[in-house]
Every structure is written in C-alpha cells, then in structure tokens.
mmCIF file as gemmi writes it, N, C-alpha and C atoms, coordinates in Angstrom:
data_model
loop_
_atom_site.group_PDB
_atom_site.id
_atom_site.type_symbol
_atom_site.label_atom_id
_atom_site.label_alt_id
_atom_site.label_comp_id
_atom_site.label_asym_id
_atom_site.label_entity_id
_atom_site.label_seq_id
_atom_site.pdbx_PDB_ins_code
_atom_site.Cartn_x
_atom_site.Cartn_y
_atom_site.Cartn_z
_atom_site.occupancy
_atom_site.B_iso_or_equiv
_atom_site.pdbx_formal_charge
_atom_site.auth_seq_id
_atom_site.auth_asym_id
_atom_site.pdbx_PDB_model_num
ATOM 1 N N . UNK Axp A 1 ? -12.956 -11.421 3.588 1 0 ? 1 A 1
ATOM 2 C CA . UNK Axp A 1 ? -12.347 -10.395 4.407 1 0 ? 1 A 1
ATOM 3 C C . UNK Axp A 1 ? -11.856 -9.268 3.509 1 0 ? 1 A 1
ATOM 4 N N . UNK Axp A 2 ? -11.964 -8.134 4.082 1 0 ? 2 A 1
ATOM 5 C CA . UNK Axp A 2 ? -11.876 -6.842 3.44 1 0 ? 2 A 1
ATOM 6 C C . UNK Axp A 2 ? -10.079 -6.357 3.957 1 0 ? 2 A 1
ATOM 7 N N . UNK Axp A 3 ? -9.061 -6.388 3.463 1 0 ? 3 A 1
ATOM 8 C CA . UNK Axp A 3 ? -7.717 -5.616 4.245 1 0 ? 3 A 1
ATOM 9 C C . UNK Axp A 3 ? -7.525 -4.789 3.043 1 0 ? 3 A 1
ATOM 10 N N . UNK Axp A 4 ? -6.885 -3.772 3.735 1 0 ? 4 A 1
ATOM 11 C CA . UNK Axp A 4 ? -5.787 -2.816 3.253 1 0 ? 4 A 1
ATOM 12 C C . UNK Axp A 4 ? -4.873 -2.692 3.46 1 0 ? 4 A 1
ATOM 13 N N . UNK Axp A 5 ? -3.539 -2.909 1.812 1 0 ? 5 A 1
ATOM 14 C CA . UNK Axp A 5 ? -2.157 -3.362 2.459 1 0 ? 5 A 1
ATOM 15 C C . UNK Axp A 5 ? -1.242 -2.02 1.761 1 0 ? 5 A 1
ATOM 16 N N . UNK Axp A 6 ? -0.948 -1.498 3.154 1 0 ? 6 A 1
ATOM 17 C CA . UNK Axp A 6 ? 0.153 0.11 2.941 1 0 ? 6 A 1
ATOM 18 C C . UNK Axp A 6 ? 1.075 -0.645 1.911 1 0 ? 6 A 1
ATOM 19 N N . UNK Axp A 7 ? 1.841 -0.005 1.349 1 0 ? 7 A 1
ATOM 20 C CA . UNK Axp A 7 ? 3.205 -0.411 0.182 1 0 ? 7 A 1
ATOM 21 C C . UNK Axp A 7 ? 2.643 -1.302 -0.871 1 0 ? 7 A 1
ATOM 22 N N . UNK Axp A 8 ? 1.856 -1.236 -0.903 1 0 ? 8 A 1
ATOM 23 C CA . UNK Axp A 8 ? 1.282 -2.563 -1.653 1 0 ? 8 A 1
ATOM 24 C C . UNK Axp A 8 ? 2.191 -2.593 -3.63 1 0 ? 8 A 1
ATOM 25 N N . UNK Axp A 9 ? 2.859 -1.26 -3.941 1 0 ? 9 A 1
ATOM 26 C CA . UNK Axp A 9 ? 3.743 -1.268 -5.138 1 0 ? 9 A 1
ATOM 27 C C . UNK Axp A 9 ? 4.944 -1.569 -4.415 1 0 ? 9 A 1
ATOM 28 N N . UNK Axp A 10 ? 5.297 -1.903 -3.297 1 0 ? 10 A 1
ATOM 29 C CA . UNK Axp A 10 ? 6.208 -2.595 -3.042 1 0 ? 10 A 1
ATOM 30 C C . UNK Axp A 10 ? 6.245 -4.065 -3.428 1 0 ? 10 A 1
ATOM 31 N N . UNK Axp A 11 ? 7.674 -4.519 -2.861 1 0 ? 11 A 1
ATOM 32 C CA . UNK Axp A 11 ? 7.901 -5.961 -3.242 1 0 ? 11 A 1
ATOM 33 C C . UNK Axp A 11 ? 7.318 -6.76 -2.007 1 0 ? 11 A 1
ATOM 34 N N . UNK Axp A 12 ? 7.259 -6.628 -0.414 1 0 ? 12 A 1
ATOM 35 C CA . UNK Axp A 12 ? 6.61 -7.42 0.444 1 0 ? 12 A 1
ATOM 36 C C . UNK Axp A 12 ? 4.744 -7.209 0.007 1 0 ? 12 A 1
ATOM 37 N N . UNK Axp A 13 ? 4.511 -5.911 0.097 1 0 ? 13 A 1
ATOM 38 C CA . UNK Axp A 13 ? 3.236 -5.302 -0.22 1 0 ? 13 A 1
ATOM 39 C C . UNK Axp A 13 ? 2.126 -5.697 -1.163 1 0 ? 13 A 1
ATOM 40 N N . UNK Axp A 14 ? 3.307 -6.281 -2.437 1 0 ? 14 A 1
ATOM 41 C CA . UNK Axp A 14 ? 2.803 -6.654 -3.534 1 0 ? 14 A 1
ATOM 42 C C . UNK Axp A 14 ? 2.852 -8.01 -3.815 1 0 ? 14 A 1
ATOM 43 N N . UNK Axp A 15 ? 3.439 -8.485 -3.187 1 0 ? 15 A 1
ATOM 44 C CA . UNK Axp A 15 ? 3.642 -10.2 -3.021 1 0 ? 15 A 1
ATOM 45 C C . UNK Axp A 15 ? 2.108 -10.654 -1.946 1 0 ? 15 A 1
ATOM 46 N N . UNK Axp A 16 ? 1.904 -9.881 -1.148 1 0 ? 16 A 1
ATOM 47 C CA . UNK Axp A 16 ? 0.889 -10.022 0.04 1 0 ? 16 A 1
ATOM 48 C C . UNK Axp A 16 ? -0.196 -9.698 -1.007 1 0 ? 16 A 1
ATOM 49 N N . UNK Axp A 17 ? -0.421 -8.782 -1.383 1 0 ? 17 A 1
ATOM 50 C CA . UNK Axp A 17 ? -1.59 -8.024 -2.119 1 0 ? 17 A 1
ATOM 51 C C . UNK Axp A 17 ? -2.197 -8.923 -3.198 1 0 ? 17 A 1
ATOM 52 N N . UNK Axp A 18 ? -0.988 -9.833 -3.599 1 0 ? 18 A 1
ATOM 53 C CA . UNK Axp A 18 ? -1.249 -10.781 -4.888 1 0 ? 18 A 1
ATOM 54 C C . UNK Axp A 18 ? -1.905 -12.126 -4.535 1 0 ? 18 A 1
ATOM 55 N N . UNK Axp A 19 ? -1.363 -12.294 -3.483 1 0 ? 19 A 1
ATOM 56 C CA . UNK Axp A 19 ? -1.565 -13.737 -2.425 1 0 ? 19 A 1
ATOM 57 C C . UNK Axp A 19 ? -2.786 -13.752 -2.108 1 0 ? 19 A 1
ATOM 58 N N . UNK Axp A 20 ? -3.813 -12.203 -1.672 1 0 ? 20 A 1
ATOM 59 C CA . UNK Axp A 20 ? -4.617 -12.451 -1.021 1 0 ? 20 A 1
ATOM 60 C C . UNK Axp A 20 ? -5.72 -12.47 -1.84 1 0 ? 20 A 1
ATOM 61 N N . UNK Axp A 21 ? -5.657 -11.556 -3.272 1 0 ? 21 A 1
ATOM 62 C CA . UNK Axp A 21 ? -6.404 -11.735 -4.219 1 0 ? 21 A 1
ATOM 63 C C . UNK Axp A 21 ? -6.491 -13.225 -4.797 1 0 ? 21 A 1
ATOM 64 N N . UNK Axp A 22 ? -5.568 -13.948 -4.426 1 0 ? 22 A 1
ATOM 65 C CA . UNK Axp A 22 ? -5.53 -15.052 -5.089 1 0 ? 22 A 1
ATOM 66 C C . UNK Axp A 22 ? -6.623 -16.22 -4.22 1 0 ? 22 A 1
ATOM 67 N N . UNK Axp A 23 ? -6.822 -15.495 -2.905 1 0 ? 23 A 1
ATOM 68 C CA . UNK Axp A 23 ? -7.395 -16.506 -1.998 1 0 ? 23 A 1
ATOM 69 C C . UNK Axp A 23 ? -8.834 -15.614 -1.842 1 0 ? 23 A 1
ATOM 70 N N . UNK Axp A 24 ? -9.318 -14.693 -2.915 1 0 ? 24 A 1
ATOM 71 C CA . UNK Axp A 24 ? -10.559 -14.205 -2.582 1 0 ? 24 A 1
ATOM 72 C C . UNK Axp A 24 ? -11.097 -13.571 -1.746 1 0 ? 24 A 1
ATOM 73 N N . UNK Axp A 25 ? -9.619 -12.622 -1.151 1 0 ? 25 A 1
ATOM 74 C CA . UNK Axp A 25 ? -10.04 -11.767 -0.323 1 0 ? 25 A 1
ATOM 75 C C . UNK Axp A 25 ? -10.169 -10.142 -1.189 1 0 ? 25 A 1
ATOM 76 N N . UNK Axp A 26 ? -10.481 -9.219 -0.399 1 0 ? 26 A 1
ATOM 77 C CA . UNK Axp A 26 ? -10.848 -8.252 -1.4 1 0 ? 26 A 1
ATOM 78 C C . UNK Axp A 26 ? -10.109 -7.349 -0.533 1 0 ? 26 A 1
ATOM 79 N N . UNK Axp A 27 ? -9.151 -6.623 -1.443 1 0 ? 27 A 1
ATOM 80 C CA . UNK Axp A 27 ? -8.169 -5.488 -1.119 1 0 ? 27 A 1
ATOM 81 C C . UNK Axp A 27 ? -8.352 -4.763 -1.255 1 0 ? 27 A 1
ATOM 82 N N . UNK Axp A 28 ? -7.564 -3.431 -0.646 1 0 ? 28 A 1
ATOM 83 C CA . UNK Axp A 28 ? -7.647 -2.301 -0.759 1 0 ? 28 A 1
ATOM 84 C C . UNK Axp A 28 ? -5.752 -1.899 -0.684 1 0 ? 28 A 1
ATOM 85 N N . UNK Axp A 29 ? -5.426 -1.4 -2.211 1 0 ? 29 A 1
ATOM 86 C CA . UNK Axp A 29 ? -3.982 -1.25 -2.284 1 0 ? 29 A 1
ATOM 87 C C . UNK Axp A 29 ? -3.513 -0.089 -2.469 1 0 ? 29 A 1
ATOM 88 N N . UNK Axp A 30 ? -2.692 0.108 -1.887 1 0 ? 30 A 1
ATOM 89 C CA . UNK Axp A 30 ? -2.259 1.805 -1.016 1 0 ? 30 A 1
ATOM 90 C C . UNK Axp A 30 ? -0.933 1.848 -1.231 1 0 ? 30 A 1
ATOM 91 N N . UNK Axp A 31 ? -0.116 2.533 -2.54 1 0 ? 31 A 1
ATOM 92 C CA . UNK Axp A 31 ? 1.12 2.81 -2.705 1 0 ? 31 A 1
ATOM 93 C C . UNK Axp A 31 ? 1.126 4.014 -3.598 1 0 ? 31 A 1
ATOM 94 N N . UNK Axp A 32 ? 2.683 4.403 -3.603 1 0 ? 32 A 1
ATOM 95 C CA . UNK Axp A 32 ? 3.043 5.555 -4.531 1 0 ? 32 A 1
ATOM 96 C C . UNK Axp A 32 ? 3.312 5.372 -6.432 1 0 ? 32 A 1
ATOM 97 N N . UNK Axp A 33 ? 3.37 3.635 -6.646 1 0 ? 33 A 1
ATOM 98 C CA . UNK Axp A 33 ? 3.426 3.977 -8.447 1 0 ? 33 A 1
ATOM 99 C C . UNK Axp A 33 ? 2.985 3.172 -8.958 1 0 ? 33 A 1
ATOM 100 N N . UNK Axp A 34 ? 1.97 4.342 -9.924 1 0 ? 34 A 1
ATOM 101 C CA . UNK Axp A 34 ? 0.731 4.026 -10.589 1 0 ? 34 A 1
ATOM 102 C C . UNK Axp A 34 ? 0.85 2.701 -11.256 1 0 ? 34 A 1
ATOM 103 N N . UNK Axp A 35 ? 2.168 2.652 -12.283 1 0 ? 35 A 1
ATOM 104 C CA . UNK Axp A 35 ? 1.828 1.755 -13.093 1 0 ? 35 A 1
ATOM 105 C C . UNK Axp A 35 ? 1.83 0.067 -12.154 1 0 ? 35 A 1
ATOM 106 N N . UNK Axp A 36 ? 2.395 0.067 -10.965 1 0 ? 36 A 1
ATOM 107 C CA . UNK Axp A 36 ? 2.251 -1.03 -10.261 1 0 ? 36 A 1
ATOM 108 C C . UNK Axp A 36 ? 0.71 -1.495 -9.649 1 0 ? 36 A 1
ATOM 109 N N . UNK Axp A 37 ? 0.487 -0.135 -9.166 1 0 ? 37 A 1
ATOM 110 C CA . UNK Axp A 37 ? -0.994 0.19 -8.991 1 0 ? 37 A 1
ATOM 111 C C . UNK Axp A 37 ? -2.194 -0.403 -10.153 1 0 ? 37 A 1
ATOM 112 N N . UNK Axp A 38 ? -1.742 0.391 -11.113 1 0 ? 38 A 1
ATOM 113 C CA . UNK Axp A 38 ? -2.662 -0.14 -12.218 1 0 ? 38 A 1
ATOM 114 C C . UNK Axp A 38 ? -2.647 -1.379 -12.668 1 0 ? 38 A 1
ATOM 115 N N . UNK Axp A 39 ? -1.427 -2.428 -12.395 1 0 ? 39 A 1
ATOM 116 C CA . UNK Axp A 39 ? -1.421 -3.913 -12.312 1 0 ? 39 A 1
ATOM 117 C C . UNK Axp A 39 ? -2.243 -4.573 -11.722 1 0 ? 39 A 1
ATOM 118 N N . UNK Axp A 40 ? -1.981 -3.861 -10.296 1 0 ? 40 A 1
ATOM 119 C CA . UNK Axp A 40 ? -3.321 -4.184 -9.222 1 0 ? 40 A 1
ATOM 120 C C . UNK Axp A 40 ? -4.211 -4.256 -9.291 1 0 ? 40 A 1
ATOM 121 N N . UNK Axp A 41 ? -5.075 -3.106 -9.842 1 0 ? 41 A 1
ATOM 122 C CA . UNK Axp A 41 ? -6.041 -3.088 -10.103 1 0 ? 41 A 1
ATOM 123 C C . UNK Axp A 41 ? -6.641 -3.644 -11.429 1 0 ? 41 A 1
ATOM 124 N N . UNK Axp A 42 ? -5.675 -4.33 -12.242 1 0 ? 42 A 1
ATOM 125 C CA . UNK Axp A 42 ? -6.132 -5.366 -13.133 1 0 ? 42 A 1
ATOM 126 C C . UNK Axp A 42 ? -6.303 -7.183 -12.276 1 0 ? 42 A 1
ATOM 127 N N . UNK Axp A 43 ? -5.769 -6.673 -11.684 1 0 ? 43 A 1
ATOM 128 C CA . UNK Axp A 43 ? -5.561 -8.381 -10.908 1 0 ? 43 A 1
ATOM 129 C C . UNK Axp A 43 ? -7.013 -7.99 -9.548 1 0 ? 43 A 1
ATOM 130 N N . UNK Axp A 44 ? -7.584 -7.035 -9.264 1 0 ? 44 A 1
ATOM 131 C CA . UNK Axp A 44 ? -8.64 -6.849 -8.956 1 0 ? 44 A 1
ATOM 132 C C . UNK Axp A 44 ? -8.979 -6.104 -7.657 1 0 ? 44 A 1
ATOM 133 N N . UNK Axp A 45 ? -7.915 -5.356 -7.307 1 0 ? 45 A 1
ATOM 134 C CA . UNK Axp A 45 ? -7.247 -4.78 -6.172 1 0 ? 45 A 1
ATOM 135 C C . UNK Axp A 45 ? -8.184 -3.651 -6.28 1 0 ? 45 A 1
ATOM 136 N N . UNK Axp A 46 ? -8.738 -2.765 -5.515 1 0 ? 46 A 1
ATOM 137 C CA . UNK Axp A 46 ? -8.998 -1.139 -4.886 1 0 ? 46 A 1
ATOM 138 C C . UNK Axp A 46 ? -7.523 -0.494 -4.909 1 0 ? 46 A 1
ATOM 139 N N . UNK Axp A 47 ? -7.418 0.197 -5.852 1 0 ? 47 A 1
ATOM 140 C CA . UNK Axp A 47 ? -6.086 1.077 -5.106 1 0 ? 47 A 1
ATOM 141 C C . UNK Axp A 47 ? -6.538 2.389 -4.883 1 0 ? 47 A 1
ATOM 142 N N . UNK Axp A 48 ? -5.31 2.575 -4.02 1 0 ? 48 A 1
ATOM 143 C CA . UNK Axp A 48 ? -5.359 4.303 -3.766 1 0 ? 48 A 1
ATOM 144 C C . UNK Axp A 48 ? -3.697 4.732 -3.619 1 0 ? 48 A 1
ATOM 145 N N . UNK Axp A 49 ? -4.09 5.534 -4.765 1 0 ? 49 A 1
ATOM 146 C CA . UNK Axp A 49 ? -2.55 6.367 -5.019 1 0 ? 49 A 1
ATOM 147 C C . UNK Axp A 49 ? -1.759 7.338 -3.899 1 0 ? 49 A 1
ATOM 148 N N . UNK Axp A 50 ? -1.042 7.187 -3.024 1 0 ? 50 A 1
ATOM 149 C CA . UNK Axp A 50 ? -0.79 7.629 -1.817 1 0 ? 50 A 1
ATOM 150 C C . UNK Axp A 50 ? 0.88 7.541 -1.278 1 0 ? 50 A 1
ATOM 151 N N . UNK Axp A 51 ? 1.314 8.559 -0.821 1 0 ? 51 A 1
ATOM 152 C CA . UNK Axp A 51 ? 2.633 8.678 -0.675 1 0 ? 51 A 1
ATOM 153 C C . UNK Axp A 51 ? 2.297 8.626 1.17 1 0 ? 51 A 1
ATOM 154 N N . UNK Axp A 52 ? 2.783 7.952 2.373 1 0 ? 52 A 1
ATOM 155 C CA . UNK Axp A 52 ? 2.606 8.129 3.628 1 0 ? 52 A 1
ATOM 156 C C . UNK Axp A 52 ? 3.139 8.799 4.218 1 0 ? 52 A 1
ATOM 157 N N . UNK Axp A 53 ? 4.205 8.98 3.731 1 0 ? 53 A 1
ATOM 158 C CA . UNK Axp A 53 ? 5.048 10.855 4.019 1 0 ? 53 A 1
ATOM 159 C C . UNK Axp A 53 ? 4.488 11.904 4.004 1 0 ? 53 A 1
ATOM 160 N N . UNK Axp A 54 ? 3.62 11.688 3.412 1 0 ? 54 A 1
ATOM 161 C CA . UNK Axp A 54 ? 3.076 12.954 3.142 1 0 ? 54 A 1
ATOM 162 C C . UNK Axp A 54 ? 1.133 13.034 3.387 1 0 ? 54 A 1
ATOM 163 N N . UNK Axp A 55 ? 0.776 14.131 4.318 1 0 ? 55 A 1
ATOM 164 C CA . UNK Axp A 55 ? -0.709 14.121 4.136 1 0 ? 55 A 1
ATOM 165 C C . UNK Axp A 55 ? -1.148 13.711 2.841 1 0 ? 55 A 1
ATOM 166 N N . UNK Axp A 56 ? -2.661 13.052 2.919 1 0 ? 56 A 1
ATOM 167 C CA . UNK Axp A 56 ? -3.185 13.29 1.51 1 0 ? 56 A 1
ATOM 168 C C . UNK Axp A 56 ? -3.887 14.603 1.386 1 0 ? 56 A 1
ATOM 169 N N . UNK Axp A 57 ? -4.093 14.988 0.115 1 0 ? 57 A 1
ATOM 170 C CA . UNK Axp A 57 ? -4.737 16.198 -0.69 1 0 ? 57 A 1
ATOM 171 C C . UNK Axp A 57 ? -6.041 15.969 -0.109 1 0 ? 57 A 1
ATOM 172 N N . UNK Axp A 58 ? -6.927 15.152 0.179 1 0 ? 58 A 1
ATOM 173 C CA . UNK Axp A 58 ? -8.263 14.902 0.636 1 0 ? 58 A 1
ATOM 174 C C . UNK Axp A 58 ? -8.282 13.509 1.732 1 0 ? 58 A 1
ATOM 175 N N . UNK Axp A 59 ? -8.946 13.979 2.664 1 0 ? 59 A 1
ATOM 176 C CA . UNK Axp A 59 ? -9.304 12.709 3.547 1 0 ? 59 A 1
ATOM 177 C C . UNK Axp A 59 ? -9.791 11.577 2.856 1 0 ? 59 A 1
ATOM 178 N N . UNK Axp A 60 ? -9.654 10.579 3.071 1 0 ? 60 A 1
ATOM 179 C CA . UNK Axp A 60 ? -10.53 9.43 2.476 1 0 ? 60 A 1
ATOM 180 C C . UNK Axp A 60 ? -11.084 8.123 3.824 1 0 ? 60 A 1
ATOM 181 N N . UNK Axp A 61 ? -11.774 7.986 3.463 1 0 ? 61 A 1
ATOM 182 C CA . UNK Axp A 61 ? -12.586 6.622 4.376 1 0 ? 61 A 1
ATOM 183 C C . UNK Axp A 61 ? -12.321 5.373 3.925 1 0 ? 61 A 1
ATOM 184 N N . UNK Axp A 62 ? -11.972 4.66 4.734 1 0 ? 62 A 1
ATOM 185 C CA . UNK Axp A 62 ? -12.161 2.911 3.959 1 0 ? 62 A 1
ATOM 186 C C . UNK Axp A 62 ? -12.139 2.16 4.935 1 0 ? 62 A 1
ATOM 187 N N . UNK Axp A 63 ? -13.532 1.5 4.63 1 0 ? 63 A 1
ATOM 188 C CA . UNK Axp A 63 ? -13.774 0.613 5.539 1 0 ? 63 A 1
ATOM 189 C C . UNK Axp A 63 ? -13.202 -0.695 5.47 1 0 ? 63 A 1
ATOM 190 N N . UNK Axp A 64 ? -12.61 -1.83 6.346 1 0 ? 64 A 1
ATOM 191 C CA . UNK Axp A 64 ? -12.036 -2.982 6.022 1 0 ? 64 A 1
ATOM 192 C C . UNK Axp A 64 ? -11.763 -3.852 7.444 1 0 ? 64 A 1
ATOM 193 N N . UNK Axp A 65 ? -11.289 -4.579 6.898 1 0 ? 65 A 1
ATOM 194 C CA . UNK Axp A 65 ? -11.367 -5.791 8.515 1 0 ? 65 A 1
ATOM 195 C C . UNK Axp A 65 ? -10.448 -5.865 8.557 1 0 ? 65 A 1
ATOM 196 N N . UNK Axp A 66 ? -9.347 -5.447 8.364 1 0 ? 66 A 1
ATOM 197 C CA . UNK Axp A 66 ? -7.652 -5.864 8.893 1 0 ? 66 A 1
ATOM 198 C C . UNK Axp A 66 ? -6.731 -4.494 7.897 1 0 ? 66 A 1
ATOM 199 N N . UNK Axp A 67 ? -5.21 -4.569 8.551 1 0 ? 67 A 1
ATOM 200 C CA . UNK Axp A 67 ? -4.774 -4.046 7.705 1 0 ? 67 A 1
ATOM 201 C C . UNK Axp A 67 ? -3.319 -4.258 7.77 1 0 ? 67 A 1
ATOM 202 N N . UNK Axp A 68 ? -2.392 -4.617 6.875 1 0 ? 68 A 1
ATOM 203 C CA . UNK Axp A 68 ? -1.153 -4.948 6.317 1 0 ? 68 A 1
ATOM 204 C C . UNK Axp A 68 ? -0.572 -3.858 6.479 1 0 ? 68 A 1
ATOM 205 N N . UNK Axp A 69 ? -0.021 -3.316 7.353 1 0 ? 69 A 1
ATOM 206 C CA . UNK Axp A 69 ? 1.25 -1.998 7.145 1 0 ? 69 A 1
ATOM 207 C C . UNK Axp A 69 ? 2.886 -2.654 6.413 1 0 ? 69 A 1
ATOM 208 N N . UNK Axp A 70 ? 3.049 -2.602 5.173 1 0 ? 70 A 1
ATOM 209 C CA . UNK Axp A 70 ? 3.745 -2.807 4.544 1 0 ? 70 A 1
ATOM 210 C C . UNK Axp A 70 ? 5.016 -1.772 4.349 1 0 ? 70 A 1
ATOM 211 N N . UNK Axp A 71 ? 4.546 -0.494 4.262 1 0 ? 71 A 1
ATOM 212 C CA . UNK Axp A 71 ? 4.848 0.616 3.801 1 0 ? 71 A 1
ATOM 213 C C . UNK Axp A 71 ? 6.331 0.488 4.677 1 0 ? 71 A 1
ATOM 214 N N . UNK Axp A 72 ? 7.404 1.394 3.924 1 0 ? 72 A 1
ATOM 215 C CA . UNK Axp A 72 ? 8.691 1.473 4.649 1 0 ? 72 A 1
ATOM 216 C C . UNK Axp A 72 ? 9.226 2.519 3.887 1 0 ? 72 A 1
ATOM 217 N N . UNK Axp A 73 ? 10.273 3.119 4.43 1 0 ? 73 A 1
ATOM 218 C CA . UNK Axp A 73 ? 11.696 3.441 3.924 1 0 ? 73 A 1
ATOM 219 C C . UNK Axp A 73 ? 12.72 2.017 3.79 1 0 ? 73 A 1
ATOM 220 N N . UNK Axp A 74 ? 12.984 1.745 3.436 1 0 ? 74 A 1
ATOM 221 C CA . UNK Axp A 74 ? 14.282 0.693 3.244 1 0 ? 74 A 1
ATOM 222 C C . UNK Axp A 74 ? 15.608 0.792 2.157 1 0 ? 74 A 1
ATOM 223 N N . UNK Axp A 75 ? 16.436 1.571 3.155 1 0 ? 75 A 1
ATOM 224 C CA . UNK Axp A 75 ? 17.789 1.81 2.713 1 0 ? 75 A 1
ATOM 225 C C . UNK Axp A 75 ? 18.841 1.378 3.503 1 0 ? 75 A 1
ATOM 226 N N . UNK Axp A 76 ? 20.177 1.321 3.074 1 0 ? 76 A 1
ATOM 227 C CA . UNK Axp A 76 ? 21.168 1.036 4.447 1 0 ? 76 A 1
ATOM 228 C C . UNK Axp A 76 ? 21.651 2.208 4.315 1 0 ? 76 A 1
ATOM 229 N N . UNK Axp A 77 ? 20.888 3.869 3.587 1 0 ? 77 A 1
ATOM 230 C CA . UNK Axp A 77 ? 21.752 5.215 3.857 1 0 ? 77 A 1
ATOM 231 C C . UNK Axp A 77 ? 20.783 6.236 3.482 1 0 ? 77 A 1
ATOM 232 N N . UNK Axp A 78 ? 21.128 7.232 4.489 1 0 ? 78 A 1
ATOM 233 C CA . UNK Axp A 78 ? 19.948 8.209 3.727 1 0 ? 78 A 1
ATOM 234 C C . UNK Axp A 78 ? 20.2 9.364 4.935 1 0 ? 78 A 1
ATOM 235 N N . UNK Axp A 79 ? 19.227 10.528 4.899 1 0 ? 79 A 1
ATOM 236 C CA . UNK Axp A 79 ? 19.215 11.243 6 1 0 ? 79 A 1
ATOM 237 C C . UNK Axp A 79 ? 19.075 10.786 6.964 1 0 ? 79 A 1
ATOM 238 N N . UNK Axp A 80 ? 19.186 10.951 8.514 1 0 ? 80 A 1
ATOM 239 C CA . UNK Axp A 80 ? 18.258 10.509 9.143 1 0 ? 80 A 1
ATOM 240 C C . UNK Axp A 80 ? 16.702 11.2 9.627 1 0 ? 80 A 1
ATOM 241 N N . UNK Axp A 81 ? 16.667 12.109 9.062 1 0 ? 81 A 1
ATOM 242 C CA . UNK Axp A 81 ? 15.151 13.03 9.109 1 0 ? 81 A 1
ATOM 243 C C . UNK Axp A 81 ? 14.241 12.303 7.965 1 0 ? 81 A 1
ATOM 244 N N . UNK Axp A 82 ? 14.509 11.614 7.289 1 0 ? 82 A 1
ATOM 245 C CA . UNK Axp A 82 ? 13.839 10.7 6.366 1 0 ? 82 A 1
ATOM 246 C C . UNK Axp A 82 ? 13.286 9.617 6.992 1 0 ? 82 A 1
ATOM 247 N N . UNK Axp A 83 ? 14.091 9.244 7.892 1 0 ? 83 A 1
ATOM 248 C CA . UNK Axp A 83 ? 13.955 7.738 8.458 1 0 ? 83 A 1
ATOM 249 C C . UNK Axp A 83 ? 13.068 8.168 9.81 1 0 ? 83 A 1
ATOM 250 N N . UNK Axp A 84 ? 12.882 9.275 10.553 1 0 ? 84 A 1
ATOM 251 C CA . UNK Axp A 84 ? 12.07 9.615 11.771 1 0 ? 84 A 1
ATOM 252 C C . UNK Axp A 84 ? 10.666 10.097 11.361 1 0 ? 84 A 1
ATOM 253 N N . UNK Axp A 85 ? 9.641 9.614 12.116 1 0 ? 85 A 1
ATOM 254 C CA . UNK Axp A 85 ? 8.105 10.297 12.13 1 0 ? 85 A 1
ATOM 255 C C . UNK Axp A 85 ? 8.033 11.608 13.026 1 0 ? 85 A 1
ATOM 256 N N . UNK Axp A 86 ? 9.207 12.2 13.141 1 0 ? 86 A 1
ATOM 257 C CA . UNK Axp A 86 ? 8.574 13.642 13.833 1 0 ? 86 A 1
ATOM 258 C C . UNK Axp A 86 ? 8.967 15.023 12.896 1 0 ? 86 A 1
C-alpha cells in the first residue's frame, strides 16, 4: 500500500511514518523540517518539503491508496487566526 502521511516531521506523523516503513508499506512524507525529512528519507520514505498553511510554490501530484492527515497546530496558546482555516 502506497499512503501519504501530512506532519510526518512531527512526533504522531513520524512515529506512523516509521511504523509503516517498517511493515513495507511505501510512503509518501509531507512535513516542514528538512533535517527530519532527510531521516525519512534515509529510512526510505518519499518526502515532500511542505508547510500546509501555506499554498505550495508548484502543484504536485501523488498518487497513493490512503492518507494519514497528521498535520496540526498544537498549542494550548496562540492567535486564534492561526488556529482557523478561513
């Protein structure tokens, strides 16, 4: 199985991302820092360098059979225009 897991330089993201490589599935890992990224992609991950706040610079395609939305804000403080999708 082919997934792509949002946050994946996160700590849920990256715990999932590690798990699934471990069971021979083939990822596709989607976070904001590199050098976590570049771990990933030693352990055998697809990444793609990507902030979800923000459009990307270029569309991209990826095809896959499932997908892990990992990705978050997680604070107990902050703006609240940080924390809304509009």
């Amino acid at each position: 199985m082919r997934v792509m897991v949002t946050g994946a330089t996160g700590f849920l993201g990256g715990v999932l991302t590690r798990r699934l490589l471990a069971k021979g599935h083939a990822v596709i890992a989607v976070g904001r820092n590199r050098e976590k990224l570049a771990k990933l992609a030693a352990d055998g991950a697809q990444i793609v360098e990507m902030d979800l706040s923000a459009p990307p610079a270029s569309p991209f395609d990826v095809a896959c059979d499932d997908v892990a939305h990992c990705a978050a804000l997680s604070s107990p403080w902050g703006r609240e225009r940080r924390f809304s999708s509009g």
